[in-house]
C-alpha positions in Angstrom: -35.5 23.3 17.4 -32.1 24.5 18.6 -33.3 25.6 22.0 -35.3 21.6 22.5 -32.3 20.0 21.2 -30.3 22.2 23.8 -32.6 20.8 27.0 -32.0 17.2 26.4 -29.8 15.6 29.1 -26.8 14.6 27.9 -27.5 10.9 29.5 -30.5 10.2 27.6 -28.5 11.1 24.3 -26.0 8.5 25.4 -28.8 6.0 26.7 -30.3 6.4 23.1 -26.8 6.2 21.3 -26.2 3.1 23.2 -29.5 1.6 22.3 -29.3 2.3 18.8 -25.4 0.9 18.7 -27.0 -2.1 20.0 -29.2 -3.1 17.7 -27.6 -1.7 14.7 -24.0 -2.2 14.8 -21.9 -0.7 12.3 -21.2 -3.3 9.2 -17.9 -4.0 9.0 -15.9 -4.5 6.0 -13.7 -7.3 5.9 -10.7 -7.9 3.6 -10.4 -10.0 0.8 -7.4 -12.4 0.6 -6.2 -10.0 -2.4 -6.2 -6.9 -0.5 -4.8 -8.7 2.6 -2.2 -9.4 0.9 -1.9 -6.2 -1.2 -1.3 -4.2 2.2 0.7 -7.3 3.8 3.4 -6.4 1.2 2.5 -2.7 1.1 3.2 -2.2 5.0 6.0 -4.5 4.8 7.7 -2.2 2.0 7.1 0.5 4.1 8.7 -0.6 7.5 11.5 -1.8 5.6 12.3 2.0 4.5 11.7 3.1 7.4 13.7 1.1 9.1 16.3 1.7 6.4 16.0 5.5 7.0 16.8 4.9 10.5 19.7 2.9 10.0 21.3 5.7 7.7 20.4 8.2 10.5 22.6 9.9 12.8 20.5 8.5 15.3 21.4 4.6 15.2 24.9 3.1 15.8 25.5 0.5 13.5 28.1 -1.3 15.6 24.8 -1.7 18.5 22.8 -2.7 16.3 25.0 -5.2 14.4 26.3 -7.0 17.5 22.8 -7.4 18.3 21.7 -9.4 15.2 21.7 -13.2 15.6 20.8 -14.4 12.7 22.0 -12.2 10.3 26.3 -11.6 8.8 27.4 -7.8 9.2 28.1 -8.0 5.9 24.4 -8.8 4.7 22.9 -6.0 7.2 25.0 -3.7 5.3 24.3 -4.6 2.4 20.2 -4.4 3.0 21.3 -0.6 4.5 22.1 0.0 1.1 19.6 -0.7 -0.7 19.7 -4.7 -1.1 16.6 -7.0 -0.3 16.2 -8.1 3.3 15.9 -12.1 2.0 18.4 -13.8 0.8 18.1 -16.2 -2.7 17.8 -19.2 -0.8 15.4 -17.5 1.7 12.8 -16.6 -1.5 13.2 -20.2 -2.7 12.6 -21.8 0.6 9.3 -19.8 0.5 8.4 -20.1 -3.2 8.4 -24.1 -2.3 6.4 -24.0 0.8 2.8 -25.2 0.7 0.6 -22.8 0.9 -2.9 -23.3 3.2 -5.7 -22.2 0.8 -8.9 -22.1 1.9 -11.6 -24.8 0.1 -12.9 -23.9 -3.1 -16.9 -24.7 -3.0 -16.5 -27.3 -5.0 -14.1 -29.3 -2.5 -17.6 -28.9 -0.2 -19.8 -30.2 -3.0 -17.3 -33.4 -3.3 -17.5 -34.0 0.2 -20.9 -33.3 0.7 -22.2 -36.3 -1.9 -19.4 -38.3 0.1 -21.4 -38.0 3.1 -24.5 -38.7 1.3 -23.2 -41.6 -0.7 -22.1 -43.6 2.2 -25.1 -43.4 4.5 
């Protein structure tokens, strides 16, 4: 069996691969809004250490880096080198009070389904 499989042009195992590819693509898993949101804040933990780690670092010069903020006081960078959160009160509040975009429940398409229905 070794030897057969041996004598097969490479080509026509790619032409077959391709084929089968084609017409059976992988299923792919998509993420729920949980876990999207699980590894949203997981990732974003993560860069901020990192980026944390860097800032203690031999490597970075804090006076470069601070002149280059905009946004942000010297004073609060150094404090989120430290250790402190990288949002300020107001900034959490400000997002706490936003409206969030949540996708329609089934329901909301049963309502306007029988709308549709009722008026024609």
């Amino acid at each position: 069996m070794a030897i057969l499989w041996a004598n097969i042009p490479e080509r026509l195992v790619q032409a077959v691969r391709s084929f089968w590819r084609t017409w059976f693509p992988r299923k792919i898993r998509r993420l729920t809004q949980e876990e999207y949101e699980q590894q949203a804040k997981e990732e974003t933990r993560r860069q901020l250490e990192q980026l944390r780690q860097f800032c203690n670092s031999p490597n970075c010069n804090p006076w470069k880096t601070v002149s280059r903020l905009e946004k942000c006081s010297p004073i609060r960078f150094a404090k989120f080198v430290e250790g402190d959160s990288h949002l300020s009160d107001d900034e959490v509040c400000a997002y706490d009070s936003e409206v969030s975009f949540d996708l329609p429940t089934d329901d909301s398409f049963d309502e306007d389904a029988s709308f549709v229905t009722s008026n024609t």
